[in-house]
Biopython code that builds the backbone (N, CA, C, O; Angstrom):
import numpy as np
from Bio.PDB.StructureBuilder import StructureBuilder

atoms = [
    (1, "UNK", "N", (20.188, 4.370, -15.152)),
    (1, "UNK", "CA", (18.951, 4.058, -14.472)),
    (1, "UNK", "C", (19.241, 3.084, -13.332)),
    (1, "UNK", "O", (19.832, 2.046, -13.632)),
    (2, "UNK", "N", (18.880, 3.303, -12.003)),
    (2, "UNK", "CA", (18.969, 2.473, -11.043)),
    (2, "UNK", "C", (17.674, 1.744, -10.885)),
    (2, "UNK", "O", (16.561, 2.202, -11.141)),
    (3, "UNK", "N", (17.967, 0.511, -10.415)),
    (3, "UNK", "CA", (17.223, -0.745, -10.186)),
    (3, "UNK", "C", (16.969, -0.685, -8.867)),
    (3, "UNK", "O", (17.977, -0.518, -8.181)),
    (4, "UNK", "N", (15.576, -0.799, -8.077)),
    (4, "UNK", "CA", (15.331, -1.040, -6.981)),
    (4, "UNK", "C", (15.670, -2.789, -6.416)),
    (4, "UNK", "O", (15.118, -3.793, -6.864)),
    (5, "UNK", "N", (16.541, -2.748, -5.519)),
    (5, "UNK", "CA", (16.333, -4.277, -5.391)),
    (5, "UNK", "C", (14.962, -4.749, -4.896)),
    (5, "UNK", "O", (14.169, -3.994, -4.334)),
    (6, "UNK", "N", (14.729, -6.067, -5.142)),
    (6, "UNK", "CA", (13.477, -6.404, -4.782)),
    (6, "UNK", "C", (13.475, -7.097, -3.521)),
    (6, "UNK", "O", (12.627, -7.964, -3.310)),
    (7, "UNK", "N", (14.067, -6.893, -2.937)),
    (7, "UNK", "CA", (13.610, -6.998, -1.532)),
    (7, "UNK", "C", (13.114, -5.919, -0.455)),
    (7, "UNK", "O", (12.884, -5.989, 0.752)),
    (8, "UNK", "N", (13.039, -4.751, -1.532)),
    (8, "UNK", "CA", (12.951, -3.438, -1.072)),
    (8, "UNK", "C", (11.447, -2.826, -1.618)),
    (8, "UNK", "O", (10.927, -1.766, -1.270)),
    (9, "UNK", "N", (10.939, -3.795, -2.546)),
    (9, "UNK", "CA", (9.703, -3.826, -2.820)),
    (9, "UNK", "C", (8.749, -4.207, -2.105)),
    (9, "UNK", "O", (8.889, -5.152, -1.329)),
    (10, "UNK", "N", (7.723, -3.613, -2.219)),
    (10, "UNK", "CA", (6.146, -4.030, -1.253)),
    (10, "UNK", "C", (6.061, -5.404, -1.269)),
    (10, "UNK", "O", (5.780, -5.645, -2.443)),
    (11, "UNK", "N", (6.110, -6.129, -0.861)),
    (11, "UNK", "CA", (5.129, -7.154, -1.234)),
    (11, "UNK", "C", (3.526, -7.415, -1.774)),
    (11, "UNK", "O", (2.859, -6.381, -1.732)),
    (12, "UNK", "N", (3.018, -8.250, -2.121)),
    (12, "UNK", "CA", (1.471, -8.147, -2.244)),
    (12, "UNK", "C", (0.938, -7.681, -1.017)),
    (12, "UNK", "O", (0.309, -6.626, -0.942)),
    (13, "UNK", "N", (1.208, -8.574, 0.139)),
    (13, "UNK", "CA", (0.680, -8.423, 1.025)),
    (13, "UNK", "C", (0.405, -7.388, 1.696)),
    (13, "UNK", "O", (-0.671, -7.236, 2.274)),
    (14, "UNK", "N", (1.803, -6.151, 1.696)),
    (14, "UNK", "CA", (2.068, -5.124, 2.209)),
    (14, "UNK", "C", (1.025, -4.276, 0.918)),
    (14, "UNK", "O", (0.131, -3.565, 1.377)),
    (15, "UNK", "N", (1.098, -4.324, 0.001)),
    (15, "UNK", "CA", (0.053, -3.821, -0.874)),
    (15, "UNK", "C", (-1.511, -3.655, -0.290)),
    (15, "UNK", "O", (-2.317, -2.764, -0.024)),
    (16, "UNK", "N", (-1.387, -5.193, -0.271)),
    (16, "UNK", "CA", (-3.201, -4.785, 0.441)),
    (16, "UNK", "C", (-3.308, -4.366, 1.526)),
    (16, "UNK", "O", (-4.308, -3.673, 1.710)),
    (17, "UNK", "N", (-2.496, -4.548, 2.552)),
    (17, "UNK", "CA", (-2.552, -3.738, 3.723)),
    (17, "UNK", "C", (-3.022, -2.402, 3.327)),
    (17, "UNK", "O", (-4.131, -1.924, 3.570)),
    (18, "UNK", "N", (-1.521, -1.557, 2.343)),
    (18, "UNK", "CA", (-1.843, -0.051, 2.644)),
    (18, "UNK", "C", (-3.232, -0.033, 1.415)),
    (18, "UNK", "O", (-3.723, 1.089, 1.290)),
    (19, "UNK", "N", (-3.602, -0.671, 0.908)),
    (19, "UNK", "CA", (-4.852, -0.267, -0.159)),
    (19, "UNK", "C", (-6.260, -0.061, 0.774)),
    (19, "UNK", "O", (-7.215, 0.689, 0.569)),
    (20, "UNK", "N", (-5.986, -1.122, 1.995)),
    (20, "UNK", "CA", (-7.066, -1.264, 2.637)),
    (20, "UNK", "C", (-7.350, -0.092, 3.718)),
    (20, "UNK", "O", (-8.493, 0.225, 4.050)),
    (21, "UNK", "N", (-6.064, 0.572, 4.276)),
    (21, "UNK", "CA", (-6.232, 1.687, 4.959)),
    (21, "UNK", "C", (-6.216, 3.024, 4.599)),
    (21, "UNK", "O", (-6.412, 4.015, 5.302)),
    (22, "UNK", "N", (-5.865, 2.903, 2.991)),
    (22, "UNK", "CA", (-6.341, 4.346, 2.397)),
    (22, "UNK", "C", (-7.749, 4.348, 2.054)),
    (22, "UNK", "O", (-8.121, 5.394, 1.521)),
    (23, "UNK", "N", (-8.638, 3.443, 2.222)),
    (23, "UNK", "CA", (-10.326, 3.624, 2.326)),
    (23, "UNK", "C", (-10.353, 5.025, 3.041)),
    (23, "UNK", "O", (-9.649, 5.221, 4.032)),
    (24, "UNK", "N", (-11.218, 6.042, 2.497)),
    (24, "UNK", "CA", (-11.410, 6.822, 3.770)),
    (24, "UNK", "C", (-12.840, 6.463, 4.313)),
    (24, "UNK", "O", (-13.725, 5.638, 4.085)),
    (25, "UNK", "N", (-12.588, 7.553, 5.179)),
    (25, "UNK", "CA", (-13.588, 7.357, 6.365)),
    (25, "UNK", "C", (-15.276, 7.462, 5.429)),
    (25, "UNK", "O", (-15.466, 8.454, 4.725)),
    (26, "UNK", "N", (-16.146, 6.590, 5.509)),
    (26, "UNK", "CA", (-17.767, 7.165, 5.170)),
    (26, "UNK", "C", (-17.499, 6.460, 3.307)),
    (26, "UNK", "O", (-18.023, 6.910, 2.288)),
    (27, "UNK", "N", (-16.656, 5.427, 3.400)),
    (27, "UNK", "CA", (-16.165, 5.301, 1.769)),
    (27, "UNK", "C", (-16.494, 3.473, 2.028)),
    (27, "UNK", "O", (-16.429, 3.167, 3.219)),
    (28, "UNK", "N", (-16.682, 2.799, 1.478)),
    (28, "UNK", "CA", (-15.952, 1.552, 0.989)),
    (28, "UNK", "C", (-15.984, 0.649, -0.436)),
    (28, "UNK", "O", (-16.665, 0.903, -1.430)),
    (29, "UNK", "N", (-15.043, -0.485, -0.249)),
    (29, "UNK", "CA", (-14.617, -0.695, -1.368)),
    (29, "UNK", "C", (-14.566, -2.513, -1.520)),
    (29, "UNK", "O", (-14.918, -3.324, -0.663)),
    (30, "UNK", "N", (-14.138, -2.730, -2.579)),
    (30, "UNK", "CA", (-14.418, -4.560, -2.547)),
    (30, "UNK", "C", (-13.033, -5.328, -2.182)),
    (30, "UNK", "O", (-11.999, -4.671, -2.062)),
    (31, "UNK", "N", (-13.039, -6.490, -2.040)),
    (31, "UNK", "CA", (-12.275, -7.587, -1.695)),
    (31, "UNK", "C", (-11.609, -7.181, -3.396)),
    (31, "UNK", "O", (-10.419, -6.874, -3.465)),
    (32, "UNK", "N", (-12.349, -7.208, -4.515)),
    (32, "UNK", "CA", (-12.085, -7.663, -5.992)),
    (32, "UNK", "C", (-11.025, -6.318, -6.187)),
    (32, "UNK", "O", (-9.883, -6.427, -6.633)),
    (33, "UNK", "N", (-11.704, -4.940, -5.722)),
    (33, "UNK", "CA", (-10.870, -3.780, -5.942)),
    (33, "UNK", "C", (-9.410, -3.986, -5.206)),
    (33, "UNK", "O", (-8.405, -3.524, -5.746)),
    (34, "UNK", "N", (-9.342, -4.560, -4.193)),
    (34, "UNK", "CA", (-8.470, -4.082, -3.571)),
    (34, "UNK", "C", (-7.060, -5.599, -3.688)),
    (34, "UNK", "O", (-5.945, -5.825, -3.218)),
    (35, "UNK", "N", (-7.588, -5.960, -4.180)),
    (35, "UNK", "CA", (-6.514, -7.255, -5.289)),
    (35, "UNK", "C", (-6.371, -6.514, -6.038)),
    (35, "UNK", "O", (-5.303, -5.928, -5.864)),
    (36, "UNK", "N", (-7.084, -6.070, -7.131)),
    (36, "UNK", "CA", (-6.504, -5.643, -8.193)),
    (36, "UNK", "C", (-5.856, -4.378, -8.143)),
    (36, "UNK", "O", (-5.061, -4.271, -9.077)),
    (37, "UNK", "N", (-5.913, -3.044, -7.154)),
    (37, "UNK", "CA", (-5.175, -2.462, -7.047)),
    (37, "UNK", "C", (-3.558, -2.882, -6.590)),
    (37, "UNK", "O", (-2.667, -2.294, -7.204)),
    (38, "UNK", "N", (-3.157, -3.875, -5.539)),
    (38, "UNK", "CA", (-2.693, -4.392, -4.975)),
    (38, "UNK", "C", (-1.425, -5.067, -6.239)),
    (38, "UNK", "O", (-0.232, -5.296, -6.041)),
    (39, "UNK", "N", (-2.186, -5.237, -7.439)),
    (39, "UNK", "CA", (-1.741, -5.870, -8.759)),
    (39, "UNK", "C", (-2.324, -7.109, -8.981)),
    (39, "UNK", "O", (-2.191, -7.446, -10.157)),
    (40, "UNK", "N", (-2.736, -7.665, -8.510)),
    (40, "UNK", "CA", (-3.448, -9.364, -8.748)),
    (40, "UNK", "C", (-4.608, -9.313, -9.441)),
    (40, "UNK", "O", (-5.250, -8.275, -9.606)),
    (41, "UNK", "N", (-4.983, -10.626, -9.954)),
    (41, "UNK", "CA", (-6.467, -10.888, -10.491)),
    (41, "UNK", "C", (-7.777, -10.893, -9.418)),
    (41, "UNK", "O", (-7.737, -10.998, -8.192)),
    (42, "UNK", "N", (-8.649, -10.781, -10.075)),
    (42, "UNK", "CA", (-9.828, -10.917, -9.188)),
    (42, "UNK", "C", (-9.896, -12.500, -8.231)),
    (42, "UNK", "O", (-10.447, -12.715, -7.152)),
    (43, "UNK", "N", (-9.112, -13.424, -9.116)),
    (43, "UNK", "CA", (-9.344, -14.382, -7.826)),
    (43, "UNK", "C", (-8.970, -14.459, -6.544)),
    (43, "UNK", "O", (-9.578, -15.005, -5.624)),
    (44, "UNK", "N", (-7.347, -13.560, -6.502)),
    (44, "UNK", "CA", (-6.811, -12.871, -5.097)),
    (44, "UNK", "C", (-7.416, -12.270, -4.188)),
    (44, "UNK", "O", (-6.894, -12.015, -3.103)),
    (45, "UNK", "N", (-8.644, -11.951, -4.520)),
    (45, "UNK", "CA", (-9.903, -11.360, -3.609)),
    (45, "UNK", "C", (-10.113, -11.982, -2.296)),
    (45, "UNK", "O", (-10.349, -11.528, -1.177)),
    (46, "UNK", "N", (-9.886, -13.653, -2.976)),
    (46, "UNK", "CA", (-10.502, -14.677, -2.067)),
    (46, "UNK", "C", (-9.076, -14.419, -1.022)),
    (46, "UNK", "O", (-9.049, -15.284, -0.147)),
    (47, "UNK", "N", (-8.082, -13.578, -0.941)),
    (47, "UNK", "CA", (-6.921, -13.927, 0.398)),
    (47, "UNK", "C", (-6.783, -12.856, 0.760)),
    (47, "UNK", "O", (-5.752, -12.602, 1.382)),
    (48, "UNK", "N", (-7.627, -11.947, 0.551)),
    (48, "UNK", "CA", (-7.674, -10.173, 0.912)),
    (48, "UNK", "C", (-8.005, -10.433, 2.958)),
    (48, "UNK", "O", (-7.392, -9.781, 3.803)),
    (49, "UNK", "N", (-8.759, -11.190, 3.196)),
    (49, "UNK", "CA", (-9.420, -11.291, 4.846)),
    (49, "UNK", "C", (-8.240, -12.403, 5.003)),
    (49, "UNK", "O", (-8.020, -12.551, 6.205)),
    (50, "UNK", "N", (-7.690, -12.950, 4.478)),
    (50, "UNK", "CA", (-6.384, -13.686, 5.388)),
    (50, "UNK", "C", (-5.352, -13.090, 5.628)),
    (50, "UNK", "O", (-4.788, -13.292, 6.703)),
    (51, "UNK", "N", (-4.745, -12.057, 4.542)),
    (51, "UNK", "CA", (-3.802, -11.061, 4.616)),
    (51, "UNK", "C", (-4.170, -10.105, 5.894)),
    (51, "UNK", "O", (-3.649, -10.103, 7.010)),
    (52, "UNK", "N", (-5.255, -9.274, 5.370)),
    (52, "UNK", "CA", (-5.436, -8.495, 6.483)),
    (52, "UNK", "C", (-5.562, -9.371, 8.143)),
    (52, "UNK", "O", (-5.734, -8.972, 9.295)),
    (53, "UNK", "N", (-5.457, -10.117, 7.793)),
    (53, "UNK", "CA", (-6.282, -10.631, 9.545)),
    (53, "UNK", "C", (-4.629, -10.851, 10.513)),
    (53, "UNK", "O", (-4.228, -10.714, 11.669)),
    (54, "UNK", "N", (-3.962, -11.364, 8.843)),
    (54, "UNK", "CA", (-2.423, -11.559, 9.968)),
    (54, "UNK", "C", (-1.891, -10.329, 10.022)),
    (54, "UNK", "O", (-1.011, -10.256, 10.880)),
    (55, "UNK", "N", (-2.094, -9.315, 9.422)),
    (55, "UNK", "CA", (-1.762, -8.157, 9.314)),
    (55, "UNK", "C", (-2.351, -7.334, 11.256)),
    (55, "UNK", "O", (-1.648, -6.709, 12.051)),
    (56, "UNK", "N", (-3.815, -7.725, 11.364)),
    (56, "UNK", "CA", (-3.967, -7.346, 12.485)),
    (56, "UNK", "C", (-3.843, -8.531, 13.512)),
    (56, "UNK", "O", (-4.033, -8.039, 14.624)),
    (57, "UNK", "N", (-3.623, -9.788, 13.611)),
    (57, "UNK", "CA", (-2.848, -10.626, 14.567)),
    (57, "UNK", "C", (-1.132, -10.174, 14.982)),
    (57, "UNK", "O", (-0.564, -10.375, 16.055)),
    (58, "UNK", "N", (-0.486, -9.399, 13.528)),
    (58, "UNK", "CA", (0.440, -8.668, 14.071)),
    (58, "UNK", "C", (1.064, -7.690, 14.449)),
    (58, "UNK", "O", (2.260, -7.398, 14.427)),
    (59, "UNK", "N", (-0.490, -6.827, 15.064)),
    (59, "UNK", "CA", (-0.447, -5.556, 15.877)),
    (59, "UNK", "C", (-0.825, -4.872, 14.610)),
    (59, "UNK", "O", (0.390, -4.775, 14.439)),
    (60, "UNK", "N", (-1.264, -4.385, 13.707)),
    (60, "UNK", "CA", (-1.624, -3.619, 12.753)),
    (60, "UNK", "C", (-3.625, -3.318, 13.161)),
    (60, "UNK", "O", (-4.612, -3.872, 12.677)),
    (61, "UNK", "N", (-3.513, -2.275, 14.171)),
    (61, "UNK", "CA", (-5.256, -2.197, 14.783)),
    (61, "UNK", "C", (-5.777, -1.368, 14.121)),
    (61, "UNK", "O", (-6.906, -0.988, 14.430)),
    (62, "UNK", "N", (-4.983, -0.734, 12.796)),
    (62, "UNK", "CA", (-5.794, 0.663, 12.079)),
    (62, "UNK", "C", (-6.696, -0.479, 11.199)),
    (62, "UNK", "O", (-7.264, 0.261, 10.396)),
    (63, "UNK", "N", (-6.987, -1.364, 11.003)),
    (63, "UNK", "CA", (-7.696, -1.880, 9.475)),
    (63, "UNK", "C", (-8.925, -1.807, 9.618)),
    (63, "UNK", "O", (-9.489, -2.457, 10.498)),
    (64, "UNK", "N", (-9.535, -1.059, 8.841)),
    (64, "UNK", "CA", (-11.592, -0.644, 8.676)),
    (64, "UNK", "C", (-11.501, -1.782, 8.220)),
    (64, "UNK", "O", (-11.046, -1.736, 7.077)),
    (65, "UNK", "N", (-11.765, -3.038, 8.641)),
    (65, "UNK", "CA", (-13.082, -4.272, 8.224)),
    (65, "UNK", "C", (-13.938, -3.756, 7.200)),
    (65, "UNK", "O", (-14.084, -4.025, 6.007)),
    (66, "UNK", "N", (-14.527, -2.844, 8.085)),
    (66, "UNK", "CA", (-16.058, -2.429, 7.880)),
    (66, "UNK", "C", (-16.042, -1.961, 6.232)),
    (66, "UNK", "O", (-17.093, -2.068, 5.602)),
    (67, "UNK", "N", (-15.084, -1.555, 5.707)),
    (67, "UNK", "CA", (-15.096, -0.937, 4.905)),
    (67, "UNK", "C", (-15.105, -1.644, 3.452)),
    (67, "UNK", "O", (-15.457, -1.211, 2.355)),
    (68, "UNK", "N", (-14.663, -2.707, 3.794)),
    (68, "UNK", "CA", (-14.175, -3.638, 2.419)),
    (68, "UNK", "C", (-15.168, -4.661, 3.132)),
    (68, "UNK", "O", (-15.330, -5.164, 4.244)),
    (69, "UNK", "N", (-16.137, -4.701, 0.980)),
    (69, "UNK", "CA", (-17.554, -5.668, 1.301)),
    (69, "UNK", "C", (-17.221, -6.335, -0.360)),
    (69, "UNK", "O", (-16.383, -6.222, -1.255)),
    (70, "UNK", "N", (-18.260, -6.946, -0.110)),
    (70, "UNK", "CA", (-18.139, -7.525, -1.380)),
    (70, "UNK", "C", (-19.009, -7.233, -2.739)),
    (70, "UNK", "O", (-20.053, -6.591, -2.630)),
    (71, "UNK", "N", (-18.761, -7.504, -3.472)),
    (71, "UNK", "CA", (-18.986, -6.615, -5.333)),
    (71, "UNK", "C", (-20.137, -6.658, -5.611)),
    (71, "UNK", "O", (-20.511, -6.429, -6.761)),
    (72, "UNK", "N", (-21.216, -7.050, -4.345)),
    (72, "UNK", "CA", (-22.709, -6.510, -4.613)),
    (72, "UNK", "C", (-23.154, -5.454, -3.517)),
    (72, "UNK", "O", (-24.232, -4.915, -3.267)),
    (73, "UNK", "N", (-22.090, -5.389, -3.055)),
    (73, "UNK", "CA", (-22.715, -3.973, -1.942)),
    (73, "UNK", "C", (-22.739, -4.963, -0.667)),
    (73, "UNK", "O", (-22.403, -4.402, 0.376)),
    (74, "UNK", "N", (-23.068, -6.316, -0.553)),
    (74, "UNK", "CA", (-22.893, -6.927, 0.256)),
    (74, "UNK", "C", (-22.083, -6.772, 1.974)),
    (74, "UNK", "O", (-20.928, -6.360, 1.870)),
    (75, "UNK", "N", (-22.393, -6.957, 2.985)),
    (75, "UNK", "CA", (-21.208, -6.797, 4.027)),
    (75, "UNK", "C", (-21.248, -8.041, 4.939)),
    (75, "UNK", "O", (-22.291, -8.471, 5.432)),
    (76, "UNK", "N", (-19.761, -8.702, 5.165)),
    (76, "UNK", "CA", (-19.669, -9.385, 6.215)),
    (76, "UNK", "C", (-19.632, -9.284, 7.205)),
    (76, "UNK", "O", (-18.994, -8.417, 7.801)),
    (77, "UNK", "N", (-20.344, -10.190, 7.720)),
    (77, "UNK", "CA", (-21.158, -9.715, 9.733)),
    (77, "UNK", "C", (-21.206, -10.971, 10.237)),
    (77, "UNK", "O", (-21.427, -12.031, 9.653)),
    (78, "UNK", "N", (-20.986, -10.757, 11.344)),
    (78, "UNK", "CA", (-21.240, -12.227, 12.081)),
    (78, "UNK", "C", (-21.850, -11.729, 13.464)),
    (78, "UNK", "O", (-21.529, -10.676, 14.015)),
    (79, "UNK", "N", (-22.474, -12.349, 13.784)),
    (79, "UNK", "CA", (-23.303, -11.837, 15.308)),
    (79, "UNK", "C", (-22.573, -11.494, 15.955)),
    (79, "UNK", "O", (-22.928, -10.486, 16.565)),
    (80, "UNK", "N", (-21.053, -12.044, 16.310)),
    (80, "UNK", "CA", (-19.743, -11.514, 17.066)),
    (80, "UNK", "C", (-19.733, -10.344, 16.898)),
    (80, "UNK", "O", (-19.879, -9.666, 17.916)),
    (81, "UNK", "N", (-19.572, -9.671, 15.669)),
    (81, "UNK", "CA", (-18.918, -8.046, 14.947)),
    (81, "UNK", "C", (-20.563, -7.847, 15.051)),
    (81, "UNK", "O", (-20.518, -8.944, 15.607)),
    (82, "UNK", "N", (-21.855, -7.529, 15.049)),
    (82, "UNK", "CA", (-22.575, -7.151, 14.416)),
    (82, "UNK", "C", (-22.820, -5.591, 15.233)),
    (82, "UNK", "O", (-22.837, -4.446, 14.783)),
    (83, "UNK", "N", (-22.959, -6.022, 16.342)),
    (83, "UNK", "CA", (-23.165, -4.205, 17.128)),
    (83, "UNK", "C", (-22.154, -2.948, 17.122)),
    (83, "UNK", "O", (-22.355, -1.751, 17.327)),
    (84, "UNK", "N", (-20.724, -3.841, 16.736)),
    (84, "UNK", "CA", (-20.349, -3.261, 16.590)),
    (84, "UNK", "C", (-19.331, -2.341, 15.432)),
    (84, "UNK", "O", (-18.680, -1.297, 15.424)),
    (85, "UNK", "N", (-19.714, -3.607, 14.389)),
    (85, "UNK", "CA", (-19.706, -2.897, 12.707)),
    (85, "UNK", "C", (-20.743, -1.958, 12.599)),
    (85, "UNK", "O", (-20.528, -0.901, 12.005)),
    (86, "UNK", "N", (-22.071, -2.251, 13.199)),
    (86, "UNK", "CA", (-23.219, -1.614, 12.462)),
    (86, "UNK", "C", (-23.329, 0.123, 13.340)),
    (86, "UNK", "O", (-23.988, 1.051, 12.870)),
    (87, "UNK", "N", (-22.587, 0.203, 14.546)),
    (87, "UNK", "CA", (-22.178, 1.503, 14.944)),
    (87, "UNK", "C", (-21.245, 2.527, 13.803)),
    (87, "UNK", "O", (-21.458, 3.536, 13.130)),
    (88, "UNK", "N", (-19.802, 1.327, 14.129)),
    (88, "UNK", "CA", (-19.460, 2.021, 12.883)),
    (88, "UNK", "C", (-19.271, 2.699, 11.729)),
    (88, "UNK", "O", (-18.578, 3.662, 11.401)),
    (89, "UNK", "N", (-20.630, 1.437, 10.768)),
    (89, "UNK", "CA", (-21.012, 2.382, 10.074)),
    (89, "UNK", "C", (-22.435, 3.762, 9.977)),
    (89, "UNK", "O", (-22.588, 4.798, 9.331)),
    (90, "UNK", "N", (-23.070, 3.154, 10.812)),
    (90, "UNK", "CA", (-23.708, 4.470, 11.285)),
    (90, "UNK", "C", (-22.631, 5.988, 11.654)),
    (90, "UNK", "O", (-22.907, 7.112, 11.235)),
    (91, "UNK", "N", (-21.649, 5.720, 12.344)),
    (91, "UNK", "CA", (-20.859, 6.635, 12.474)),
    (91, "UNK", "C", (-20.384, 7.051, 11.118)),
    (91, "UNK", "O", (-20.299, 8.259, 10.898)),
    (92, "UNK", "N", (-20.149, 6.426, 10.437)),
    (92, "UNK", "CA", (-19.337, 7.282, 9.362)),
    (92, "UNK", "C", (-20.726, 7.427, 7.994)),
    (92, "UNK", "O", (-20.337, 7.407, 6.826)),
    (93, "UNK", "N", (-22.061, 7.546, 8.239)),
    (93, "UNK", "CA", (-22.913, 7.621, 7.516)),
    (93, "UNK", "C", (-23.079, 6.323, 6.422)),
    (93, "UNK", "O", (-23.652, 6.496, 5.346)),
    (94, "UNK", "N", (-22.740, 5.534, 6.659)),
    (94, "UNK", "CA", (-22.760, 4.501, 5.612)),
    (94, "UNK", "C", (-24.240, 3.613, 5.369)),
    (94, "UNK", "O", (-23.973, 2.541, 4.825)),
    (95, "UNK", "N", (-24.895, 3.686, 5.484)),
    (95, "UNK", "CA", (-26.597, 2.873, 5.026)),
    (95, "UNK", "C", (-26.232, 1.322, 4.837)),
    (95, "UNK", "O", (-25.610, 0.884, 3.869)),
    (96, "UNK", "N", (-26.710, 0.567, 5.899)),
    (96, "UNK", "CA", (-27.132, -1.020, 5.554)),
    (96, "UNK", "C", (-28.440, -1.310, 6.005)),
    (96, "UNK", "O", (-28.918, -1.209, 7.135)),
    (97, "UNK", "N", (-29.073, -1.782, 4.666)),
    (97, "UNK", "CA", (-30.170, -2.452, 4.398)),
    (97, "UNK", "C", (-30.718, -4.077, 5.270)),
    (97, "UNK", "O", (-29.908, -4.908, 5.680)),
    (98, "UNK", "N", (-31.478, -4.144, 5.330)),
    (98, "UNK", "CA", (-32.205, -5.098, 6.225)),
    (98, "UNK", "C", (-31.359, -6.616, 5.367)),
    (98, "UNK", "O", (-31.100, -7.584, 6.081)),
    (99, "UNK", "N", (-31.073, -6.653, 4.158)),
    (99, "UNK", "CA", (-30.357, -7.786, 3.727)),
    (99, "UNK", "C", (-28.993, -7.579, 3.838)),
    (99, "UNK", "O", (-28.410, -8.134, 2.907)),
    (100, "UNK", "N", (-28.222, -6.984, 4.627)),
    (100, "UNK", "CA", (-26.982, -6.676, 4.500)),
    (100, "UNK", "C", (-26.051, -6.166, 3.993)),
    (100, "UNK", "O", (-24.835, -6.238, 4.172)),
    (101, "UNK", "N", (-27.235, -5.166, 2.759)),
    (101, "UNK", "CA", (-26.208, -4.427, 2.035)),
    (101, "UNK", "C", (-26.436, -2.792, 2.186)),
    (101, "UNK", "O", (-27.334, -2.105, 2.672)),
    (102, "UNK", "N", (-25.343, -2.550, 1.616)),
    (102, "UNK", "CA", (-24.714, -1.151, 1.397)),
    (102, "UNK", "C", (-25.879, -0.405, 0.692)),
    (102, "UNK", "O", (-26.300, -0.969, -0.318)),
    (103, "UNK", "N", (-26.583, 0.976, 1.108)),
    (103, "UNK", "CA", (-28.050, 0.767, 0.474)),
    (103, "UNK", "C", (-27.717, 2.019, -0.679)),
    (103, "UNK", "O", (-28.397, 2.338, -1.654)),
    (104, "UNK", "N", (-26.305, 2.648, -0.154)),
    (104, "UNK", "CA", (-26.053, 4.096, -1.199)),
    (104, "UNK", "C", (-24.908, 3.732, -1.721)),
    (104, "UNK", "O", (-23.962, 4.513, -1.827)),
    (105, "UNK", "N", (-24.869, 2.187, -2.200)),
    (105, "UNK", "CA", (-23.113, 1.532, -2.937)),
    (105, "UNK", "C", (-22.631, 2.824, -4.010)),
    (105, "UNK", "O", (-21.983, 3.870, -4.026)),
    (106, "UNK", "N", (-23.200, 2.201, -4.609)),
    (106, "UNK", "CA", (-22.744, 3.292, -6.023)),
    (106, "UNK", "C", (-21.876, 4.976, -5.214)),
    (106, "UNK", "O", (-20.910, 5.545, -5.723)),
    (107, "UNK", "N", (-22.435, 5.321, -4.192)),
    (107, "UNK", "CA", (-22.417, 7.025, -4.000)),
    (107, "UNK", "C", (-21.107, 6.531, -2.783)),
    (107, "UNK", "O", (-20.180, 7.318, -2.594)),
    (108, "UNK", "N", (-21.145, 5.396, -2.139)),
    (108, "UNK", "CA", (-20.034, 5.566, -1.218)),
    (108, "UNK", "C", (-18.687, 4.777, -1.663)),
    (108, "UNK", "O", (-17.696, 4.865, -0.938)),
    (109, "UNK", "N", (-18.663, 4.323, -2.362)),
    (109, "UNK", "CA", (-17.947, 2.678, -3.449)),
    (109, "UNK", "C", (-16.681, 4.025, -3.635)),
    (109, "UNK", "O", (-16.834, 5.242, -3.732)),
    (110, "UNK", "N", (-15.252, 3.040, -3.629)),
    (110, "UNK", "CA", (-14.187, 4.028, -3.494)),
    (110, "UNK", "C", (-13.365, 3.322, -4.374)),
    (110, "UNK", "O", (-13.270, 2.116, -4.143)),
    (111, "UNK", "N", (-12.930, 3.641, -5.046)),
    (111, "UNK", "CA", (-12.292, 2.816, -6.500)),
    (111, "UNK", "C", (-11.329, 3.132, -6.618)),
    (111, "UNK", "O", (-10.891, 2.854, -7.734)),
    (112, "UNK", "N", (-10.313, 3.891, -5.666)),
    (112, "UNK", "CA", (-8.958, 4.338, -5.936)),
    (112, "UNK", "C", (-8.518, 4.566, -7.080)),
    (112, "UNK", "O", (-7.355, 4.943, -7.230)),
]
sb = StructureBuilder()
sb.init_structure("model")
sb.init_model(0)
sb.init_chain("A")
sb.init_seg("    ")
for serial, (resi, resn, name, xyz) in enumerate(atoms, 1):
    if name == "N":
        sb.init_residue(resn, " ", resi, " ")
    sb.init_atom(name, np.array(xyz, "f"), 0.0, 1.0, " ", f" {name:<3s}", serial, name[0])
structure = sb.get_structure()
């Protein structure tokens, strides 16, 4: 049996990267899912938007934001992103509610 060395292994980080860009399109998924696919506990959730962000500070422009919300259907918006998350998800059929959430979670929620 051969041993992969481990420097030849994903990292976490590289984990959540690719967890976050196999979302498909008209799908999304949580900060909590995508730690724990990744292998971590739910508290790793909380470094899912720091990972990804250096991930796209270092040229990585495929990452759906839009897609990864949080474990009430919830979505992060800031008046900066807002015209143009909320295209987004209009484009890919996704429903947000006047409080910011996901209004068909359950039917679009992607659980790998």
């Amino acid at each position: 049996m051969h041993k992969i060395p481990v420097k030849h292994l994903p990292t976490f980080s590289e984990r959540v990267l690719k967890a976050a860009l196999f979302i498909p399109r008209g799908r999304v998924s949580t900060y909590g899912r995508i730690a724990r696919v990744a292998g971590a506990g739910p508290m790793a959730a909380q470094s899912i938007t720091t990972i990804l962000g250096k991930a796209y500070d270092a040229g990585e422009r495929g990452i759906p934001f839009h897609r990864i919300v949080y474990a009430d259907g919830r979505i992060w918006i800031s008046e900066r992103y807002r015209k143009e998350r909320m295209k987004l998800y209009k484009k890919e059929g996704i429903k947000v509610d006047k409080q910011s959430r996901i209004e068909n979670f359950a039917d679009v929620f992607y659980g790998f």
